[in-house]
N, C-alpha and C positions, 0 to 999 in steps of 0.2 A: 885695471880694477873693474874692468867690464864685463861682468860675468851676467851671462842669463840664466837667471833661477827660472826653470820651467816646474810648475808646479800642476800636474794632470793628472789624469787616472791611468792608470796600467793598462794594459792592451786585453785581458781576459775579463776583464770588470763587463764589458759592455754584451760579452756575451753571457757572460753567468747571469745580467738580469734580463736579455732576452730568454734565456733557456725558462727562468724564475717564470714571467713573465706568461711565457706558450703552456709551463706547468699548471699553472692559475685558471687560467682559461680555459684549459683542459677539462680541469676538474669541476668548474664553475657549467661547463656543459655537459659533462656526465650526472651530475647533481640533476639540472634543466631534468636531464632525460628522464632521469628516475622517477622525477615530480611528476614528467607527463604520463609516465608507463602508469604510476600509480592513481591519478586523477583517472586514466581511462579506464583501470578498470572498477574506480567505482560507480563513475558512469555508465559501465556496462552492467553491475549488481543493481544499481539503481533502474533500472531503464527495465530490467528483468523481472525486479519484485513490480514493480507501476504495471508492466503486463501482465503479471497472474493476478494482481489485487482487481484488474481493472475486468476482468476474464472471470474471477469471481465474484464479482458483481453483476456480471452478466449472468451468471447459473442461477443469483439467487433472484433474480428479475424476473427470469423465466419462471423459476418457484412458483415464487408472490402472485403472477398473474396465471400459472395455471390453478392455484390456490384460490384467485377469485371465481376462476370460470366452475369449478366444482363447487364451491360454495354458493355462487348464483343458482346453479342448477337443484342443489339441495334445496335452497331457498325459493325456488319458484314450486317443487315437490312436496314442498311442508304445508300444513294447514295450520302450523302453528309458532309460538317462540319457543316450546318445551318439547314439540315433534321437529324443528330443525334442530335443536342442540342434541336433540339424539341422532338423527341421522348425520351429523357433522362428528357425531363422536368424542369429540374433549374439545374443553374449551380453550385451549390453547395447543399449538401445533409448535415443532422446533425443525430447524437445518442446518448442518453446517456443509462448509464448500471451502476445501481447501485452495490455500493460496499457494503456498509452500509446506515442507514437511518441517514447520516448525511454527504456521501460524495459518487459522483458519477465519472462515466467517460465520460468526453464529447470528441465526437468525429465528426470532420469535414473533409468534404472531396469536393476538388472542381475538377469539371469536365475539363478535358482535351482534348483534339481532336490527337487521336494518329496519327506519322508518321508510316511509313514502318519501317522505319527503330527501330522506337520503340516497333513493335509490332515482327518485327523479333530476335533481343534480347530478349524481353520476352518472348519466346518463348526454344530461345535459353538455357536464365538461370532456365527457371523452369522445361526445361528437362535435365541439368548437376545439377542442386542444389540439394543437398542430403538434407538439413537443413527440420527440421519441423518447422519453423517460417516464416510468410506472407510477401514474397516479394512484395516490392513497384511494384504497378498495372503501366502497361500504359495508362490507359485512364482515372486517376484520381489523384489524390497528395493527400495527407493527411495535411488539413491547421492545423488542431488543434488536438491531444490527450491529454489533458488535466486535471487532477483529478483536481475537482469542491467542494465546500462546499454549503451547503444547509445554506445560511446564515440566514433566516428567523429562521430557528431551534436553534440556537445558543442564550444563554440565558449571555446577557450581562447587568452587573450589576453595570454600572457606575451611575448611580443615586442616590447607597446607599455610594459610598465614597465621604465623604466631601470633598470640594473641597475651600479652602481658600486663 
C-alpha cells in the first residue's frame, strides 16, 4: 500500500513561462526604446527652437543698439526736443525677427528726449559695465519685446468636433 503520489508540474510548464517570460521583457524594452526615440526627439525640437529664440535675440540686440547709435547721432545734430523728434521721424519705431515660421519677435521701442543727466549716466554705465548684454538706451524705452504667433498659420480644427 506504498504508493508514491508525485504530485509536479508537467515538463512544458517551465518552458511556456520562460518563453512568457523573454516575451515580457521583450516588450518591456521595445516600449524603453520608444520612450527614448521619443524623449530625443523632443530634445532635439527643443534644443532647435532655444537656438533661433536665442539667434533672435541676438538680431534684435543688434537693432536696439544700432537704434541708439543713430539716435545719439540725431541727438547730438539737433538743437532741439521738437528738431530731434523730427529728424528721428516717429515716435515710436517697430521689428520683428523671426524665430521660426510660426513665431516671431516683436519689438517696440518709443522715442525719448534725453536729459543731461541721462545721457551722463549712460555714459557712465557703459564705460564701468563689463556685461555683454544691451543696456537700456537713453534716448529710447523698449515698449514691447514680445514672442508673437503667426496666427493665420495655425490650423484650427474646431468645426470637425461635434458640438451638441
Amino acid at each position: 500500500m506504498n504508493k508514491n503520489i508525485h504530485i509536479g508540474l508537467p515538463i512544458g510548464t517551465a518552458s511556456i513561462l520562460l518563453i512568457f517570460l523573454t516575451l515580457s521583457l521583450t516588450s518591456f524594452a521595445v516600449l524603453s526604446l520608444q520612450t527614448s526615440v521619443a524623449d530625443m526627439n523632443l530634445t532635439t525640437k527643443s534644443a532647435e527652437y532655444t537656438q533661433d529664440y536665442y539667434a533672435a535675440i541676438h538680431l534684435a540686440e543688434g537693432y536696439l543698439a544700432d537704434k541708439d547709435a543713430e539716435l545719439k547721432d540725431i541727438y547730438e545734430a539737433s538743437s532741439s526736443e521738437d528738431d530731434y523728434m523730427n529728424k528721428a521721424g516717429a515716435k515710436s519705431f517697430s521689428e520683428e525677427f523671426a524665430i521660426n515660421e510660426m513665431q516671431y519677435l516683436h519689438v517696440e521701442v518709443t522715442l525719448v528726449y534725453p536729459s543731461i543727466e541721462d545721457i551722463n549716466s549712460h555714459k557712465k554705465s557703459s564705460v564701468t559695465g563689463s556685461e555683454a548684454s544691451f543696456k537700456q538706451s537713453c534716448y529710447f524705452y523698449i515698449s514691447s519685446f514680445t514672442i508673437m504667433t503667426h496666427e493665420e498659420l495655425l490650423d484650427y480644427k474646431d468645426a470637425d468636433v461635434p458640438v451638441y
